[in-house]
N, C-alpha and C positions, 0 to 999 in steps of 0.2 A: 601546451606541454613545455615548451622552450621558457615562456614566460613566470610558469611555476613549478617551476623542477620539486620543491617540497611536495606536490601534491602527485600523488601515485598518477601512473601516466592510465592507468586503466580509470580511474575516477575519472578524468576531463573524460575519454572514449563516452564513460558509462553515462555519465552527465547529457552529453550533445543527442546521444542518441533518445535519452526519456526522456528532453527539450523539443525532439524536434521529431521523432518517429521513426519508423523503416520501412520500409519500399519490401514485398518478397515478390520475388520470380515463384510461377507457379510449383516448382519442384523443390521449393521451399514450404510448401504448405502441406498441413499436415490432413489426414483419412478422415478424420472426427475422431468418435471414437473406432474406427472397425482400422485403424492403423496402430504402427508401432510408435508413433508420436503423440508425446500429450500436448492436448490442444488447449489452446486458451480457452478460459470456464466463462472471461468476463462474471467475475464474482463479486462485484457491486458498480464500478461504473466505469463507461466504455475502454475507456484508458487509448482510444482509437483519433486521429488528428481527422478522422470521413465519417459519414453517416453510416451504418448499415450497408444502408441500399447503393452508396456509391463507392466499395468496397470491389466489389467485382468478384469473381473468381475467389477472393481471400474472403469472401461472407457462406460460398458456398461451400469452400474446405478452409478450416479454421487454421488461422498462421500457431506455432506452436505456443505453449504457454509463455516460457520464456527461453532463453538464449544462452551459449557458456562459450564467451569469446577467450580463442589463444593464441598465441603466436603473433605470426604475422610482420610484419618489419618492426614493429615495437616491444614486438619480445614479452607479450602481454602474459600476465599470470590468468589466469580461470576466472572471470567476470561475468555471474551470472546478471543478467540484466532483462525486465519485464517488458513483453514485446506492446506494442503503441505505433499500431497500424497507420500510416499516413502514405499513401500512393507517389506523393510527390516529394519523398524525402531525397537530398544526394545519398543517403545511405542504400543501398539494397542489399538484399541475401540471396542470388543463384549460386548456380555450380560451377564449381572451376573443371578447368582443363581433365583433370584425374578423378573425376566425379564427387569430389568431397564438397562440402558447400561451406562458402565463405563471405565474407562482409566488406562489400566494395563504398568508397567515397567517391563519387563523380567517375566510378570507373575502376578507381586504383583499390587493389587487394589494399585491406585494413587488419583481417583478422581470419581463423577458424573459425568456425563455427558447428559449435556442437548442438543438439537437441534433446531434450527433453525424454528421455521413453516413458512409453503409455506403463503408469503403474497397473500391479497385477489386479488391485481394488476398483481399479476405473472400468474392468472389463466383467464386473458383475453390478447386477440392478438388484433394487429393493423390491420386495414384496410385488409391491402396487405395479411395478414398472419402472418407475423411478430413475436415473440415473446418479451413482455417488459424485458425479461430476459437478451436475445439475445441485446437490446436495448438499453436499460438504467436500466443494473441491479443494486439492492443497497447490499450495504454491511456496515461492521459493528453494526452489527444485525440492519440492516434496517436505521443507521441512513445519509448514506454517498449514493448517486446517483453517481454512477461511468459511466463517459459518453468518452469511447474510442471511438471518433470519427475518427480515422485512426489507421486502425489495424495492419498500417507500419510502419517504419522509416526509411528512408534516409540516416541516416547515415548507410552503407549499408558494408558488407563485411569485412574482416580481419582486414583491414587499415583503418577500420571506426567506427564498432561497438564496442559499452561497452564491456567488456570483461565476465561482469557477467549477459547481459542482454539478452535473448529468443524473445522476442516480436515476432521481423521475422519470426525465427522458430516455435514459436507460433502459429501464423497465418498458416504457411504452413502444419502443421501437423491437426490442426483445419479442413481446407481442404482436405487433403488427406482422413480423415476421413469419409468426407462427412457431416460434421456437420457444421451446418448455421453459418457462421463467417463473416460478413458485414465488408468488407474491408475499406470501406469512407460511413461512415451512413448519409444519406438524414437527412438534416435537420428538414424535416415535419416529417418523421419516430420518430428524438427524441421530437418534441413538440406533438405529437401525444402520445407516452409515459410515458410520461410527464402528459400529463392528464388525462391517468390513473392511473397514482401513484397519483397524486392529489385529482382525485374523493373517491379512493378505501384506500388511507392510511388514514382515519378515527380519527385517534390519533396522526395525524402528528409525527408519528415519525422519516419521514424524516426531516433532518434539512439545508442540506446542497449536492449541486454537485461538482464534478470534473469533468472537461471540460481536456479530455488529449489525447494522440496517440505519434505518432513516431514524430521525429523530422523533420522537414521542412526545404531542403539546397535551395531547387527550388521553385516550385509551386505545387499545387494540387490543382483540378481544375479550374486551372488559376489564384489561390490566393498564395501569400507569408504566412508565418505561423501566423503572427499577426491577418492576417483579413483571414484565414481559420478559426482558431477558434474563432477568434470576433464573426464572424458572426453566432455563435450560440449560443456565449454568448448573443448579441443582439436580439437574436428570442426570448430568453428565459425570457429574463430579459423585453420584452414586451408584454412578451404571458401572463407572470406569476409575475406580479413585487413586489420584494420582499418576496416571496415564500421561497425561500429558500437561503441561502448564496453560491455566487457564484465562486468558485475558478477552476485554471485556472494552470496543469503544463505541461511549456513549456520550451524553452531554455530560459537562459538570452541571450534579443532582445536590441537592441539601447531602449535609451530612450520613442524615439518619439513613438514607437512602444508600450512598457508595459502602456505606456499614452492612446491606443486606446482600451487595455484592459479595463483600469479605464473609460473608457469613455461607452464601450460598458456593462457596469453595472457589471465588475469584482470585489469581494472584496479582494481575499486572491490569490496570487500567489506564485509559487513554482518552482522561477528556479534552478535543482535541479543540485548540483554540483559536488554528488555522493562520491569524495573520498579527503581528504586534501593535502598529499603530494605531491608537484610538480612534479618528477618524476614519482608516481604513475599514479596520474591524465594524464599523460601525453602518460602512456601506456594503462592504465586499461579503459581510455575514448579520443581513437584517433578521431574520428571522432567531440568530442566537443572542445580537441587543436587543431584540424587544422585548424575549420569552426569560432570559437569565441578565442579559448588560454583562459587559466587559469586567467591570469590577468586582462585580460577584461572582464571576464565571472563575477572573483569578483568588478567590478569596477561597472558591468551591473548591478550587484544584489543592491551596492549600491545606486547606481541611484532611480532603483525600489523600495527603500523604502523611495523615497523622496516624489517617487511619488503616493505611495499605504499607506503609512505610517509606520516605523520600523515594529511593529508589526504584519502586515496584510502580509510581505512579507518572506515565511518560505521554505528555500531551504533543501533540504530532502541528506542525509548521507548515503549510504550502509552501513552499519554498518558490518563490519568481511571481506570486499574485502580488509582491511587494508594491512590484514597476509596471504592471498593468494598467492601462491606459481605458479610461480617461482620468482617474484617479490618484495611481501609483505617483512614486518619485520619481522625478525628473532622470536621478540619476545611480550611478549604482552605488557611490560611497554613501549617500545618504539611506539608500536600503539598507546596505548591510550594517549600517550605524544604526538603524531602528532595531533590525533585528538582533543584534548583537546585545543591546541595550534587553531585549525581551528574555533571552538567553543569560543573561547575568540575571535577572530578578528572578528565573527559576532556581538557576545554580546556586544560588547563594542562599537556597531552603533545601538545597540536597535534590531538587525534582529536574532529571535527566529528561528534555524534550527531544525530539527526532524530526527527519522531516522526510515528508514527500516530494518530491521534483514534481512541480506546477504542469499537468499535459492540458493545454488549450483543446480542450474537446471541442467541434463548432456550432454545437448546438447551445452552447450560455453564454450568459455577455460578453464575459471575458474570455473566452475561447475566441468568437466570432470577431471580438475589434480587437484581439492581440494573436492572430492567427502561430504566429512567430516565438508566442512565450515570450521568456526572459533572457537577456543576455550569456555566453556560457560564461563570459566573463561574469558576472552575478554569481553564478551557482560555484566554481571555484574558490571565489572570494567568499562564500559561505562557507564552504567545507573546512577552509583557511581557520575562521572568524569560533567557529565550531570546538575545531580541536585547541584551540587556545582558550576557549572558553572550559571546556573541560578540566584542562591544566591549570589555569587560572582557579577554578573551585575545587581545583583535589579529588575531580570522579571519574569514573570507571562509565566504559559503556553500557548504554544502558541491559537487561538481563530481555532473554526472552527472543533474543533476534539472531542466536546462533554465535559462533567465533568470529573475530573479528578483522583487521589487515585485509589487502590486496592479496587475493589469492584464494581468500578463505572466506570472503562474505556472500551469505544466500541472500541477506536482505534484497529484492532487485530494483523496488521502484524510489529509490537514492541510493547515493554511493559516499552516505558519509558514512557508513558501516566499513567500507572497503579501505578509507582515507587511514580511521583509526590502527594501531596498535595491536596485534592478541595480545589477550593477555595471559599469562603464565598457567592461572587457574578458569576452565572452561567458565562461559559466564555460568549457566545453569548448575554447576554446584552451587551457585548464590540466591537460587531462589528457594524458598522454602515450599515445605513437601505439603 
């Protein structure tokens, strides 16, 4: 914080903590659903620095979704940030002295801490039994519908999978547990879900879905990946039209394809490209060079903002797989100069990227020989590298992710949303209806 007083002091917080995880005391964790805490859905991949099973106590009553840190000796404004279980963090969460619960460094008080409540739609089931949790849970304190409608990918094994991505594993541990994990969710399941987040969210503060899962080389039930998830964009954008903004992250697809997205009432897409440098991208994400290549992948993305328009099309950054080892950069200037460098060749075609903060899960490679992540120095010097790159191409935060500034960002799993500016006019009058 001393080092870069420009960057909101609650960013570095928000940063260290999606880097490196949180430690709860048991009176930190939340009922499941039969409490007044909402609990983590884990709604595509573990986002957890432990196994499941070496979770303890926090696998049997789930830690809450996420976090709204305040106060505290730094004076912190409301910093929602997504929780990312790790037993061994300095960070923890028990109770203080006056029973309210707080977020301790090696001991020493860091912050309040607020939780989550159990929304009124979490405490009804579908038809079948179902839970909307299980279904279409939201996140960002309620403002994002996160809809993993395949809870696989394709890109499948050694030779194929992300290097820092679980999903798979995910799933497979999900199961092993015995706990409800809808592998291809029915489409009547999420418009049925759907409308009880509609009846029951009263204050609308949902604003917005993501339509997402594993990647598609084949088919799934009989559909190529375009019109797998068209097709629930289309249920949805019929069931509910204009309800909420629709986004959609998948591979960059041919043309013709992100066109049947726009057609089937998608706003905002996010083919996500994960890491900038050629070589990296080429190890760190084998399965997206074998099936699309790097250069087509950028050339797909351009396309899609011809046809979504610059702004509506935001491909998303691991943010710290940069310096991942055995691979990565040596060092951090030379990261943030790859990445910066990937960040101007979008900006300079109007197309706003985002990023995720890198969680070393330890089930994939790069989770398991980089237990650690990335430096926070890294991730600073990104948020840095970010908002000048912005200013430098004349744009606005990206639409779709809520208000912007310290204080006021929901986005939880990065804090470059918190770093940026608000701006004047909410983003979402920008997106079209």
């Amino acid at each position: 914080m001393e080092r870069f007083p420009h960057v909101p002091r609650e960013a570095v917080l928000k940063e260290d903590l999606l880097r490196t995880g949180i430690a709860f005391d048991e009176s930190a964790l939340s009922d499941n659903l039969d409490g007044d805490v909402k609990p983590k859905s884990y709604f595509i991949f573990s986002f957890d620095q432990k196994p499941l099973a070496e979770l303890g106590e926090a696998a049997r009553r789930r830690p809450p979704e996420e976090i709204a840190l305040t106060g505290g000796p730094y004076g912190l404004r409301r910093t929602i940030v997504s929780v990312r279980v790790n037993p061994g963090s300095p960070y923890r969460i028990d109770l203080a002295d006056d029973g309210s619960l707080r977020l301790g460094l090696e001991g020493r008080p860091i912050a309040d801490v607020g939780l989550p409540p159990m929304p009124e739609y979490y405490r009804h089931t579908l038809a079948n039994g179902k839970t909307v949790m299980e279904t279409a849970p939201t996140i960002q304190w309620g403002y994002l519908i996160y809809l993993t409608v395949l809870r696989l990918c394709q890109y499948f094994g050694a030779k194929e999978e992300c290097g820092f991505c679980d999903i798979n594993h995910n799933w497979r541990q999900h199961k092993r547990e015995g706990r409800p994990y809808t592998g291809v969710k029915p489409v009547a399941d999420v418009l049925e879900a759907l409308a009880l987040i509609d009846r029951y969210d009263a204050d609308r503060v949902s604003k917005a879905y993501t339509l997402t899962g594993g990647s598609v080389t084949s088919t799934v039930a009989g559909l190529a990946e375009a019109d797998f998830y068209g097709r629930y964009a289309q249920a949805i954008e019929e069931r509910f039209p204009g309800r909420w903004i629709g986004k959609v992250v998948a591979q960059a697809l041919p043309r013709a394809d992100v066109q049947r997205y726009k057609d089937y009432g998608i706003t905002i897409y996010h083919p996500n490209y994960e890491v900038w440098d050629k070589r990296l991208f080429e190890l760190i994400s084998p399965g997206k060079q074998r099936y699309v290549g790097r250069e087509e992948w950028h050339r797909r993305v351009l396309d899609a903002a011809e046809v979504f328009g610059p702004r509506f099309v935001i491909p998303n950054f691991v943010a710290g797989v940069e310096m991942a080892k055995p691979f990565g950069f040596a060092t951090i200037d030379e990261a943030i100069a790859s990445t910066t460098e990937g960040l101007d060749f979008f900006m300079s075609h109007g197309v706003t990227p985002r990023f995720t903060t890198w969680c070393p899960e330890p089930t994939t490679p790069l989770g398991r020989d980089n237990p650690d992540g990335a430096p926070l120095e890294y991730h600073i010097r990104l948020l840095q590298a970010y908002r000048e790159a912005l200013a430098r191409h004349g744009l606005r935060p990206p639409p779709g992710y809520g208000v912007a500034g310290a204080g006021n960002a929901v986005f939880s799993v990065s804090s470059f949303m918190d770093t940026l500016d608000p701006e004047e006019v909410p983003v979402e009058e920008a997106v079209p209806s």
